[in-house]
Predicted model as a PDB file, atoms N, CA, C, CB and O in Angstrom, pLDDT in the B-factor column:
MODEL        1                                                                  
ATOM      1  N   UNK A   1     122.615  92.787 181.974  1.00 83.00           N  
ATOM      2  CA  UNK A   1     121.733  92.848 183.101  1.00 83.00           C  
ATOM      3  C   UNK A   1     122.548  92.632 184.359  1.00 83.00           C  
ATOM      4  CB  UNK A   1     120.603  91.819 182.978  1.00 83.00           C  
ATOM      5  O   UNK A   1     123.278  91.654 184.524  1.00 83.00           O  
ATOM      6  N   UNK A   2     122.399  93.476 185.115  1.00 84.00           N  
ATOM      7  CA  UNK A   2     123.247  93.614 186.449  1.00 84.00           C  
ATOM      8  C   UNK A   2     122.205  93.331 187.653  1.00 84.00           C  
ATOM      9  CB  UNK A   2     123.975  95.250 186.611  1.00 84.00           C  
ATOM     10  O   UNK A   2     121.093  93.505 187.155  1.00 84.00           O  
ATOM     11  N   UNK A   3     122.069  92.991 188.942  1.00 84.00           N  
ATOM     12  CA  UNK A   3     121.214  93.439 190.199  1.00 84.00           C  
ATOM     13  C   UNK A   3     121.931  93.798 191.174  1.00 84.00           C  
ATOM     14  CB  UNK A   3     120.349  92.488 190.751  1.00 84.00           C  
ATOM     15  O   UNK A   3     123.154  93.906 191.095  1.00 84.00           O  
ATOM     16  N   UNK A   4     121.079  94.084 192.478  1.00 79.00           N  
ATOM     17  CA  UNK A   4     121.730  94.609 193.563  1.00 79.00           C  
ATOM     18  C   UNK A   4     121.204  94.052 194.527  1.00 79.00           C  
ATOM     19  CB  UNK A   4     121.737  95.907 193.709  1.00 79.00           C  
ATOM     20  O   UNK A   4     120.006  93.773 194.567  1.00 79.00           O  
ATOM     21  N   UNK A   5     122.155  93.776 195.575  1.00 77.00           N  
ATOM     22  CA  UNK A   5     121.462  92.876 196.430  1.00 77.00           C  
ATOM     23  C   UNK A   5     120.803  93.645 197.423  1.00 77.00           C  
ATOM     24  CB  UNK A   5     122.329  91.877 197.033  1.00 77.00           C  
ATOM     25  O   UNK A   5     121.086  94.840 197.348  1.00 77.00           O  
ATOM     26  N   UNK A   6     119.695  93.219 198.698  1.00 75.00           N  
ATOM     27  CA  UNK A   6     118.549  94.140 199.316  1.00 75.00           C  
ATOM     28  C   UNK A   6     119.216  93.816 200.462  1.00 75.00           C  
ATOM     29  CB  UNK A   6     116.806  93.834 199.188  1.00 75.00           C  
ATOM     30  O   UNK A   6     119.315  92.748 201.067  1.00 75.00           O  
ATOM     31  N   UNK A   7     119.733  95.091 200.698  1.00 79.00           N  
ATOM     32  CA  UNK A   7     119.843  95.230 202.273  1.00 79.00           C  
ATOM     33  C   UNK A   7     118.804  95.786 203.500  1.00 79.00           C  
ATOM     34  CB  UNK A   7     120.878  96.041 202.383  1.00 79.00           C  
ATOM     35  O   UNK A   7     118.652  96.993 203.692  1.00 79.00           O  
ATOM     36  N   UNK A   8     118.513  95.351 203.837  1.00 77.00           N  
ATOM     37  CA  UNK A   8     117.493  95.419 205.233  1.00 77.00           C  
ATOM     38  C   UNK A   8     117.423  94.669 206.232  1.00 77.00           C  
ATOM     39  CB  UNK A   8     116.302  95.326 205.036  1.00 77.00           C  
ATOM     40  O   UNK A   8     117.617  93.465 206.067  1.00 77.00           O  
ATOM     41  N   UNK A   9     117.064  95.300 207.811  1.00 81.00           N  
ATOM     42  CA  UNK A   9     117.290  94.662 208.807  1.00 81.00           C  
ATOM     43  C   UNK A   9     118.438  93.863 209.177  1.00 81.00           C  
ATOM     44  CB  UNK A   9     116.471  94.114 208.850  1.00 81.00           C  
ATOM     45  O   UNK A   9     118.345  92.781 209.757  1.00 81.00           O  
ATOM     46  N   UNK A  10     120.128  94.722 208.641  1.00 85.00           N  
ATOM     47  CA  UNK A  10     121.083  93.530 209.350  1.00 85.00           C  
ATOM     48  C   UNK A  10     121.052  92.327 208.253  1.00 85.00           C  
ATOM     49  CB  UNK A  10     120.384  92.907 211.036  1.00 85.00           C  
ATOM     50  O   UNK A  10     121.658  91.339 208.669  1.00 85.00           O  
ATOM     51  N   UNK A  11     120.609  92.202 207.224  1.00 83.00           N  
ATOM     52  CA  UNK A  11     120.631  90.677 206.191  1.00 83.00           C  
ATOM     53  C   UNK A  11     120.935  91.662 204.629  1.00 83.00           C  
ATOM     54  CB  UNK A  11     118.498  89.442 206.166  1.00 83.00           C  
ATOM     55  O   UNK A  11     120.805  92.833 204.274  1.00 83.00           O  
ATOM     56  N   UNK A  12     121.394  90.394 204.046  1.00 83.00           N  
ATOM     57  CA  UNK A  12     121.437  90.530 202.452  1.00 83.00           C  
ATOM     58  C   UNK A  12     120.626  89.570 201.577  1.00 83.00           C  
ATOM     59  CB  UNK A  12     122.860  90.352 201.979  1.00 83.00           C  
ATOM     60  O   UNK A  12     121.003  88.421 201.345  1.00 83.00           O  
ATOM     61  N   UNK A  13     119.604  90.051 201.150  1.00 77.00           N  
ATOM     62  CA  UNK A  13     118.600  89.206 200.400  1.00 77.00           C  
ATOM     63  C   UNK A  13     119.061  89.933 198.919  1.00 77.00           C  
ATOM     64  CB  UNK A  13     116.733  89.399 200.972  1.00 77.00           C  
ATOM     65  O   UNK A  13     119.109  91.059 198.423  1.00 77.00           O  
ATOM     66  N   UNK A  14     119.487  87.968 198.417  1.00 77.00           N  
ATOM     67  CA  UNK A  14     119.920  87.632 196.882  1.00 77.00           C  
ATOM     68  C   UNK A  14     118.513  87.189 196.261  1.00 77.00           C  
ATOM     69  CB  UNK A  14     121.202  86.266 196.732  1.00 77.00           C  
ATOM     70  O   UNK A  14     117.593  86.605 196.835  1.00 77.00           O  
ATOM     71  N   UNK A  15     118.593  87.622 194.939  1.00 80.00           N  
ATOM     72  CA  UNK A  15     117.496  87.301 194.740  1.00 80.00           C  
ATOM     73  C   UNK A  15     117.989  86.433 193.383  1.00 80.00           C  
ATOM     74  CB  UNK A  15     116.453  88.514 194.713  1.00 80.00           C  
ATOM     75  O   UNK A  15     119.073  86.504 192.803  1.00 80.00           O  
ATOM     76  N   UNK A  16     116.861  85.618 193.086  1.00 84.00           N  
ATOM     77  CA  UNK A  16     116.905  84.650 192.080  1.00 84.00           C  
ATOM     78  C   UNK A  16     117.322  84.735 190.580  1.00 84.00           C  
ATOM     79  CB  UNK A  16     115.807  84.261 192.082  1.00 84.00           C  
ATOM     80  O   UNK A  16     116.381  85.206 189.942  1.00 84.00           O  
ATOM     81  N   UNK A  17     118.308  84.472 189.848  1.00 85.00           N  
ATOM     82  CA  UNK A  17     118.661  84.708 188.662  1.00 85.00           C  
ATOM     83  C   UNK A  17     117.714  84.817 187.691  1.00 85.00           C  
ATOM     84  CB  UNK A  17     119.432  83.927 188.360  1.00 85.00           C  
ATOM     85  O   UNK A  17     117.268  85.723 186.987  1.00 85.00           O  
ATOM     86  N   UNK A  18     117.457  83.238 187.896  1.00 88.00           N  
ATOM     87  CA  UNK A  18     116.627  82.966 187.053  1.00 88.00           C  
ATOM     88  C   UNK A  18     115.104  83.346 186.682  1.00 88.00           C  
ATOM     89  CB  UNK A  18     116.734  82.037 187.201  1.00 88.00           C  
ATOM     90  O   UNK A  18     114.484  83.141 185.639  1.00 88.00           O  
ATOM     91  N   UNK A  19     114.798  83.829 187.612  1.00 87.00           N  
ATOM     92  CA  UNK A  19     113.311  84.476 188.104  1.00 87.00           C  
ATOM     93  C   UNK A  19     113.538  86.156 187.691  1.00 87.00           C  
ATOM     94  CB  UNK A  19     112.980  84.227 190.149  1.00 87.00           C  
ATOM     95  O   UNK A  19     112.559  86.901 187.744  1.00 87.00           O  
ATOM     96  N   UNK A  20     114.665  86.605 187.349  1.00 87.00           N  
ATOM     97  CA  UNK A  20     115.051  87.964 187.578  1.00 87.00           C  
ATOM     98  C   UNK A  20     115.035  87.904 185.640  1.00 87.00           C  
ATOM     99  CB  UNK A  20     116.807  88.335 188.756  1.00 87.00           C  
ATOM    100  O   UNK A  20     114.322  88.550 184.873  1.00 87.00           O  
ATOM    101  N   UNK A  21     116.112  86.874 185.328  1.00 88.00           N  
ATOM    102  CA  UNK A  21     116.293  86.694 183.667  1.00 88.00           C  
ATOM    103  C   UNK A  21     114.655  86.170 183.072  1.00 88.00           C  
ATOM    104  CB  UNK A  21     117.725  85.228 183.271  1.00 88.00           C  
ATOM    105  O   UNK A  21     115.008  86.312 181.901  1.00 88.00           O  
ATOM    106  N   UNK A  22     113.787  85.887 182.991  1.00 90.00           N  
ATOM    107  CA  UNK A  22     112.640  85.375 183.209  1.00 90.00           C  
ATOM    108  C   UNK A  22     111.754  86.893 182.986  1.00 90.00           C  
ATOM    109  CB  UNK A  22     112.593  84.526 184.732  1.00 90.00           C  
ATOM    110  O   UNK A  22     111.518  87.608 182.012  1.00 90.00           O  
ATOM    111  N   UNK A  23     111.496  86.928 184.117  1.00 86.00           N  
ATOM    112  CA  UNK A  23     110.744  88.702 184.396  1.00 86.00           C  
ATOM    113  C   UNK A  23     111.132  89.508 183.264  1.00 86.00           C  
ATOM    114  CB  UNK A  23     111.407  89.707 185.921  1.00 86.00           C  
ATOM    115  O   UNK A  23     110.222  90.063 182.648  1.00 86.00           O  
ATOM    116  N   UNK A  24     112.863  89.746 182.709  1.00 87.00           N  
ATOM    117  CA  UNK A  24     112.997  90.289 182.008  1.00 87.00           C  
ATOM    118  C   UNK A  24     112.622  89.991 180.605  1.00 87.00           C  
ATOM    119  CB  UNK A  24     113.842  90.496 182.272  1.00 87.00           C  
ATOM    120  O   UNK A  24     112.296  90.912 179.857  1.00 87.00           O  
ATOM    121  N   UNK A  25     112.643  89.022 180.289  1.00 89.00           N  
ATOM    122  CA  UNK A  25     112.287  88.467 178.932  1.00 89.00           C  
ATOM    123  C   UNK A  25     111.343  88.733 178.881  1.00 89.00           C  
ATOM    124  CB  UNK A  25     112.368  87.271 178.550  1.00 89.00           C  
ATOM    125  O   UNK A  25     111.365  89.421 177.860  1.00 89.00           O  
ATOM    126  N   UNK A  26     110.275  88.745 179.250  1.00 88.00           N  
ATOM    127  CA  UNK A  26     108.825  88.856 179.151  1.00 88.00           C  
ATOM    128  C   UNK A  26     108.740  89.929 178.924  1.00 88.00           C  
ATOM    129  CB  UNK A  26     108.000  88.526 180.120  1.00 88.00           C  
ATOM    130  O   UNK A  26     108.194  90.254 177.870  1.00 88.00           O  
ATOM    131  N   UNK A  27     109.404  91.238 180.101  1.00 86.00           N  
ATOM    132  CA  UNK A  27     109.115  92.308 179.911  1.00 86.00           C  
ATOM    133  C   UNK A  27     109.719  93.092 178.885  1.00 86.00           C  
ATOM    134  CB  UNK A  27     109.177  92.733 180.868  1.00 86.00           C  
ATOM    135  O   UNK A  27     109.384  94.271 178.774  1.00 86.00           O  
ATOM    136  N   UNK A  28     110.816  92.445 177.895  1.00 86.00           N  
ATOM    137  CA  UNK A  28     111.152  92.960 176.767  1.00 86.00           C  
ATOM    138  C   UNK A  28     110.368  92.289 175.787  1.00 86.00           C  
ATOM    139  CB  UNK A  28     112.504  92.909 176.551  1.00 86.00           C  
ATOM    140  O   UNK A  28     109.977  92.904 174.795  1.00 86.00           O  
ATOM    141  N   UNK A  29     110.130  91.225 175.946  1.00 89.00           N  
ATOM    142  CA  UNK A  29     108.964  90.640 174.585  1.00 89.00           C  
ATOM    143  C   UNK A  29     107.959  91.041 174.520  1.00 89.00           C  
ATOM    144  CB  UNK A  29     108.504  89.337 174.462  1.00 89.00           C  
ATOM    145  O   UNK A  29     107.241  90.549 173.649  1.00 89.00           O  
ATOM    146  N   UNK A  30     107.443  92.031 175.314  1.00 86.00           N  
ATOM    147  CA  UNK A  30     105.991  92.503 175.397  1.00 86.00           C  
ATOM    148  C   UNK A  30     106.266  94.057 174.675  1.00 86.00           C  
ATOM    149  CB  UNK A  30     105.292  92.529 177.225  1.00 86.00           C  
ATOM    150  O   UNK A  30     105.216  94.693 174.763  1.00 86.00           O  
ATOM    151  N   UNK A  31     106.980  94.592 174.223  1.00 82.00           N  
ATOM    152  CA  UNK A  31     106.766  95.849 173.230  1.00 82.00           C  
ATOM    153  C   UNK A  31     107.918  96.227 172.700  1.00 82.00           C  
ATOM    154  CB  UNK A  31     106.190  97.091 173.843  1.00 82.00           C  
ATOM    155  O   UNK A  31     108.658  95.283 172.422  1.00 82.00           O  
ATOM    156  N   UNK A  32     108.261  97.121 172.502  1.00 79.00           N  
ATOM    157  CA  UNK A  32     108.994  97.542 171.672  1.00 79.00           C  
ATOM    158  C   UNK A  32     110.645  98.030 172.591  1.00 79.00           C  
ATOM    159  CB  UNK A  32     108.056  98.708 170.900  1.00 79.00           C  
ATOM    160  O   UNK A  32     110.676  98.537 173.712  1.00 79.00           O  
ATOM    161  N   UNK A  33     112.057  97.642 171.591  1.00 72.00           N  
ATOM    162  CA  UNK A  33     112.945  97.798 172.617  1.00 72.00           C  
ATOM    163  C   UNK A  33     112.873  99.044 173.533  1.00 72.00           C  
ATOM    164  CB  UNK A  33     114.150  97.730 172.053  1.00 72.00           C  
ATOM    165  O   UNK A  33     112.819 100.117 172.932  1.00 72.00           O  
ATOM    166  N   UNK A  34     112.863  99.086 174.897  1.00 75.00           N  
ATOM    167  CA  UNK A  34     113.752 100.218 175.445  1.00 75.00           C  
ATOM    168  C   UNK A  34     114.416 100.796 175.325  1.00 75.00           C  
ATOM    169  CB  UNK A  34     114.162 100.275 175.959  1.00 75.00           C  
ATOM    170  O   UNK A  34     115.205 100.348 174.493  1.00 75.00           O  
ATOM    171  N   UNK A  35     114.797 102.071 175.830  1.00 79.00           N  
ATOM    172  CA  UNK A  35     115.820 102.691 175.451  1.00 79.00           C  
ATOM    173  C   UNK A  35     116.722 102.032 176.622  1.00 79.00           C  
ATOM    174  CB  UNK A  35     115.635 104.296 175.321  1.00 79.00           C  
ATOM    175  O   UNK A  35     116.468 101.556 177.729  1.00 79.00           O  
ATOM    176  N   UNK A  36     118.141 102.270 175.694  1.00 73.00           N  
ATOM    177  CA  UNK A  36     119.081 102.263 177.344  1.00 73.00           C  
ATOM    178  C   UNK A  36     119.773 103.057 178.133  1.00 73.00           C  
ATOM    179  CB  UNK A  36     120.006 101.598 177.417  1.00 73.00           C  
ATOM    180  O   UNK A  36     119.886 104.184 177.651  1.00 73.00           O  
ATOM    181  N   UNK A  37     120.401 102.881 179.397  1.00 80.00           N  
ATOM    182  CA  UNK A  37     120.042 102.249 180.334  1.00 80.00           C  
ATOM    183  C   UNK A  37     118.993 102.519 180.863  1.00 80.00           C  
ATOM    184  CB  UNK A  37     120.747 102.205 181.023  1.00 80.00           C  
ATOM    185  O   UNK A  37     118.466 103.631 180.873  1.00 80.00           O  
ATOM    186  N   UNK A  38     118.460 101.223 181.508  1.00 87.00           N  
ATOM    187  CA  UNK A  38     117.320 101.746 182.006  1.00 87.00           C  
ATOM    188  C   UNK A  38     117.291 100.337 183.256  1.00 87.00           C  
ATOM    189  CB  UNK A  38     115.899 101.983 180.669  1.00 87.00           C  
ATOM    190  O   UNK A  38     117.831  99.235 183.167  1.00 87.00           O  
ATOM    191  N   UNK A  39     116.344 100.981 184.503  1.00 88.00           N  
ATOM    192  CA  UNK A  39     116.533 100.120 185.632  1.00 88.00           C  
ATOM    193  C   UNK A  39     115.019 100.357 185.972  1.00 88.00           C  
ATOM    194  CB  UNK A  39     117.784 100.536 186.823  1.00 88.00           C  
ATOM    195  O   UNK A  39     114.387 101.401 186.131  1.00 88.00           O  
ATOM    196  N   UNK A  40     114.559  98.711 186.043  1.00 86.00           N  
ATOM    197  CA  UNK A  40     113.880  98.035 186.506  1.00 86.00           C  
ATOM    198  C   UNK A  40     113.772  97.596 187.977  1.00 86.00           C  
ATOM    199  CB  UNK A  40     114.014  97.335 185.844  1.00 86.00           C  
ATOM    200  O   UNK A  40     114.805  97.203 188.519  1.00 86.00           O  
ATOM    201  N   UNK A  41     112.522  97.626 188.740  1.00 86.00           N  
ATOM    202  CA  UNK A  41     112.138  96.949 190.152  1.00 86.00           C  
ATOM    203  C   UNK A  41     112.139  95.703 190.024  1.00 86.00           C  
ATOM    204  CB  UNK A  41     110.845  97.267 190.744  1.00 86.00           C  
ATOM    205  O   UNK A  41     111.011  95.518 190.482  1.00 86.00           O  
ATOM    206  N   UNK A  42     112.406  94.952 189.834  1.00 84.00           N  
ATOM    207  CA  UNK A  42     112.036  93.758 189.865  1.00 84.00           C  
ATOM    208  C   UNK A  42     112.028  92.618 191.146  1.00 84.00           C  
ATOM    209  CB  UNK A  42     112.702  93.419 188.950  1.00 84.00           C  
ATOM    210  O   UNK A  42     113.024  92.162 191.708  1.00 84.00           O  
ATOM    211  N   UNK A  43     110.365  92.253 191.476  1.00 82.00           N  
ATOM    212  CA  UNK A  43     109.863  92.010 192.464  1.00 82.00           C  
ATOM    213  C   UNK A  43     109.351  90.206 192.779  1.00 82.00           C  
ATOM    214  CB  UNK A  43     108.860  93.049 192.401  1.00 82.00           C  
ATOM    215  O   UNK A  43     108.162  89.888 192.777  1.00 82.00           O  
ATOM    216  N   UNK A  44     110.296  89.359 192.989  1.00 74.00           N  
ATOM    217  CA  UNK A  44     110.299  88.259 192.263  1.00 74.00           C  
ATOM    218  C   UNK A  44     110.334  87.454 193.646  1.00 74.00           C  
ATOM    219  CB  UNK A  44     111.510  88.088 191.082  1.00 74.00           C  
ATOM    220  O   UNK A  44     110.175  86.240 193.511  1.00 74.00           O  
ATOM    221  N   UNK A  45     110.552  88.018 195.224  1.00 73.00           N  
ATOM    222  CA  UNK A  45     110.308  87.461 195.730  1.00 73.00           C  
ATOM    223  C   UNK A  45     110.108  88.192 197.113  1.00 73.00           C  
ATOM    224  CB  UNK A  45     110.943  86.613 195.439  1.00 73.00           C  
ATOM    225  O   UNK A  45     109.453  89.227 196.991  1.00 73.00           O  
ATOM    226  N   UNK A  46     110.479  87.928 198.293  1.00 74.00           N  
ATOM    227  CA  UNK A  46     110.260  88.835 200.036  1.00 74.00           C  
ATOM    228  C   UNK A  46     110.291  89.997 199.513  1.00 74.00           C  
ATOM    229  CB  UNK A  46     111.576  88.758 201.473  1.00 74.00           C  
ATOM    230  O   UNK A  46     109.260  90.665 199.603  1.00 74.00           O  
ATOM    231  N   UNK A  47     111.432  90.559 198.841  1.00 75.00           N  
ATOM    232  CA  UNK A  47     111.558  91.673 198.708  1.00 75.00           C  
ATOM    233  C   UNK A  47     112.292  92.179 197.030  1.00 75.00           C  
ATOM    234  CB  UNK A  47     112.283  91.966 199.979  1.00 75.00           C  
ATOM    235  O   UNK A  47     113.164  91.592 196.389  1.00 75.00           O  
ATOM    236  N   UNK A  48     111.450  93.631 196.645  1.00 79.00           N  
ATOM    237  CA  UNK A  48     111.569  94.309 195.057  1.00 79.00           C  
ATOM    238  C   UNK A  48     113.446  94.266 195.210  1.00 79.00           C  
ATOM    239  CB  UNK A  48     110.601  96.465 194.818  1.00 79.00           C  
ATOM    240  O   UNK A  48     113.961  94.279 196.328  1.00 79.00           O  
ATOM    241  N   UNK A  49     114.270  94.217 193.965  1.00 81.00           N  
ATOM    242  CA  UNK A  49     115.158  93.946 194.063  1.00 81.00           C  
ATOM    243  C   UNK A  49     115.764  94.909 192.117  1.00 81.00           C  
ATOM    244  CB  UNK A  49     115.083  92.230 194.576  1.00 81.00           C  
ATOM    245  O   UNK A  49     115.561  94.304 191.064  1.00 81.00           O  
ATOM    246  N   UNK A  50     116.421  96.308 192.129  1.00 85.00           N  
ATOM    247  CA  UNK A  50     116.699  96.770 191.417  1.00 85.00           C  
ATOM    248  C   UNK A  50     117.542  95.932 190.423  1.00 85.00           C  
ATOM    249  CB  UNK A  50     117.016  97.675 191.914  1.00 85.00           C  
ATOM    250  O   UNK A  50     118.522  95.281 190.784  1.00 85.00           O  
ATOM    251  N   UNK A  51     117.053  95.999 189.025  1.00 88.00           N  
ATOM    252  CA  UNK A  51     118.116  95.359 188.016  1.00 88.00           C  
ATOM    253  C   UNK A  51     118.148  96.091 186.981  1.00 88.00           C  
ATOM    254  CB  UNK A  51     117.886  93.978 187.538  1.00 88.00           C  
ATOM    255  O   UNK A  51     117.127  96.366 186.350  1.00 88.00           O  
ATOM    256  N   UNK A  52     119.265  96.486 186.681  1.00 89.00           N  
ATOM    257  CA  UNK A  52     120.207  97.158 185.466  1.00 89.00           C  
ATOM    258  C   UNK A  52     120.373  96.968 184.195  1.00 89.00           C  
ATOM    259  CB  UNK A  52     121.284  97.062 185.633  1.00 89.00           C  
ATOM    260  O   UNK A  52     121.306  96.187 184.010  1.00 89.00           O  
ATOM    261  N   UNK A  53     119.857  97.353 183.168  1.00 88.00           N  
ATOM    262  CA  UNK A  53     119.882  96.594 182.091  1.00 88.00           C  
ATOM    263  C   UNK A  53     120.632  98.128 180.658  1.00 88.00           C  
ATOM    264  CB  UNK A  53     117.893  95.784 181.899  1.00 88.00           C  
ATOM    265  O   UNK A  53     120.292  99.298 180.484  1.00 88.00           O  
ATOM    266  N   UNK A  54     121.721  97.224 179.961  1.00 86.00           N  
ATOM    267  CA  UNK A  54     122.278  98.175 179.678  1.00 86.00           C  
ATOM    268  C   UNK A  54     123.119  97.304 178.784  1.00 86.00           C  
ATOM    269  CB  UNK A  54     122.778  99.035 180.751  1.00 86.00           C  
ATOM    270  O   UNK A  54     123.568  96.202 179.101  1.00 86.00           O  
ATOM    271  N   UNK A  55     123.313  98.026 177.429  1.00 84.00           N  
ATOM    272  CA  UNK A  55     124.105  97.297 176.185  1.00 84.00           C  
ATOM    273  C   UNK A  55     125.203  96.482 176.723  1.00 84.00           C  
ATOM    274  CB  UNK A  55     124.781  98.368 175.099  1.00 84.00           C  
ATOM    275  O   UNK A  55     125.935  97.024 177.551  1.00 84.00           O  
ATOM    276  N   UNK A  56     125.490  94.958 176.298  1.00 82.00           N  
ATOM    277  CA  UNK A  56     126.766  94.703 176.426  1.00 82.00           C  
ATOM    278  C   UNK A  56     127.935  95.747 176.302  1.00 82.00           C  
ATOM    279  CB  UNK A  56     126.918  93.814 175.614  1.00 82.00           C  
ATOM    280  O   UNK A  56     127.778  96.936 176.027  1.00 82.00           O  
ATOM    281  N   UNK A  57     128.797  95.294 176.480  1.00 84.00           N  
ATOM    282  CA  UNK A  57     130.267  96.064 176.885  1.00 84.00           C  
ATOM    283  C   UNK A  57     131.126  95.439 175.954  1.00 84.00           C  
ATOM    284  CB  UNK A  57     130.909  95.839 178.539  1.00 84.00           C  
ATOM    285  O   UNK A  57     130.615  94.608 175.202  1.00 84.00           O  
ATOM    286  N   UNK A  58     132.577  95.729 175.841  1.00 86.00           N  
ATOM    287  CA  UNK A  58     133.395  94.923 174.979  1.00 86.00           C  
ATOM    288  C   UNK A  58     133.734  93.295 176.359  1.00 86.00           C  
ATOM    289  CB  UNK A  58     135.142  96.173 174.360  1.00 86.00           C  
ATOM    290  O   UNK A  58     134.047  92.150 176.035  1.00 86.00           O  
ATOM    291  N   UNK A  59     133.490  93.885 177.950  1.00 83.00           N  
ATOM    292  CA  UNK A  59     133.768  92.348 179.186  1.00 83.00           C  
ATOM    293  C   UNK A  59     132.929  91.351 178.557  1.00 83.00           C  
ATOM    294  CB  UNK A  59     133.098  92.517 181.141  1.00 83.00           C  
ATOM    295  O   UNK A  59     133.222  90.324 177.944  1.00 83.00           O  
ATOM    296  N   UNK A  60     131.732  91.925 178.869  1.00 79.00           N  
ATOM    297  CA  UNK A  60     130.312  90.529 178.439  1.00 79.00           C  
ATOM    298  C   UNK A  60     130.437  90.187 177.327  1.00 79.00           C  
ATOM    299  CB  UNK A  60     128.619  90.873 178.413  1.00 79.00           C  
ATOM    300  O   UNK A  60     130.097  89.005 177.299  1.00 79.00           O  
ATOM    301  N   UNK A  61     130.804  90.596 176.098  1.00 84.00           N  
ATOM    302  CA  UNK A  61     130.988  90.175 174.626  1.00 84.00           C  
ATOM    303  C   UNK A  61     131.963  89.081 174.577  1.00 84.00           C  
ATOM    304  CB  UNK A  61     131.491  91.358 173.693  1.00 84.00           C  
ATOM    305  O   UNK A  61     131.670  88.091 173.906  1.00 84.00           O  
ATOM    306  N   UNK A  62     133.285  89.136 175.309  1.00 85.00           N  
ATOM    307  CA  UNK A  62     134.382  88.285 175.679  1.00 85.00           C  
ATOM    308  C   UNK A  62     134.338  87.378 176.362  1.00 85.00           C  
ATOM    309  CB  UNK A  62     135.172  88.738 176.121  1.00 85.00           C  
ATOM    310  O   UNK A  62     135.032  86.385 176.143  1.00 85.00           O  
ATOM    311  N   UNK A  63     133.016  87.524 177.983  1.00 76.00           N  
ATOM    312  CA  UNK A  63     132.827  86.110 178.815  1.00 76.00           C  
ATOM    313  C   UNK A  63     132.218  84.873 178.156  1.00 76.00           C  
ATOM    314  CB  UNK A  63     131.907  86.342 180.011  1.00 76.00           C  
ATOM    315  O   UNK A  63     131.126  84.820 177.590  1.00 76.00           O  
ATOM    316  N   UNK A  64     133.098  83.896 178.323  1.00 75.00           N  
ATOM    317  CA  UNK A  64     132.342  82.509 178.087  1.00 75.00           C  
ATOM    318  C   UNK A  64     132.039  82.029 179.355  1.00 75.00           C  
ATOM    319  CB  UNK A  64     133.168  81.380 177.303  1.00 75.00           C  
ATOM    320  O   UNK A  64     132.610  82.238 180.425  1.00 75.00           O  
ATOM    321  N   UNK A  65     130.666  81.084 178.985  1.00 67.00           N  
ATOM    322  CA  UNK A  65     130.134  80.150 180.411  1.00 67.00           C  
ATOM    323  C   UNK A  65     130.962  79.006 180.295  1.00 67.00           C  
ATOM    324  CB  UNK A  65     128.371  79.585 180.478  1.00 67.00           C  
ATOM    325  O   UNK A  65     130.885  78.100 181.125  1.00 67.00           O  
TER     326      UNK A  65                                                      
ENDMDL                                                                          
END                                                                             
């Protein structure tokens, strides 16, 4: 899961991780997998905020927190 940050008016509105990881869970626990890639609005706060969702990679398989 990737996002993009909202540019408008001269500012960069970040939007919330956790509210973004959240939204998504739900919206994959509610039916059947998606296909991938596929990109989501996700509207979690001032402003809708595009997020990317798309098979791990061999990077993300390798990052530790």
């Amino acid at each position: 899961m990737t996002t993009e940050p909202h540019r408008g008016q001269g500012r960069v509105h970040h939007v919330d991780p956790t509210a973004v990881i959240s939204a998504v869970h739900a919206w994959l626990a509610g039916g059947p997998p998606p296909r991938s890639p596929r990109t989501l609005l996700c509207d979690t706060g001032p402003v809708p905020v595009p997020v990317h969702l798309a098979p791990a990679g061999e990077k993300e398989l390798d990052y530790e927190l």
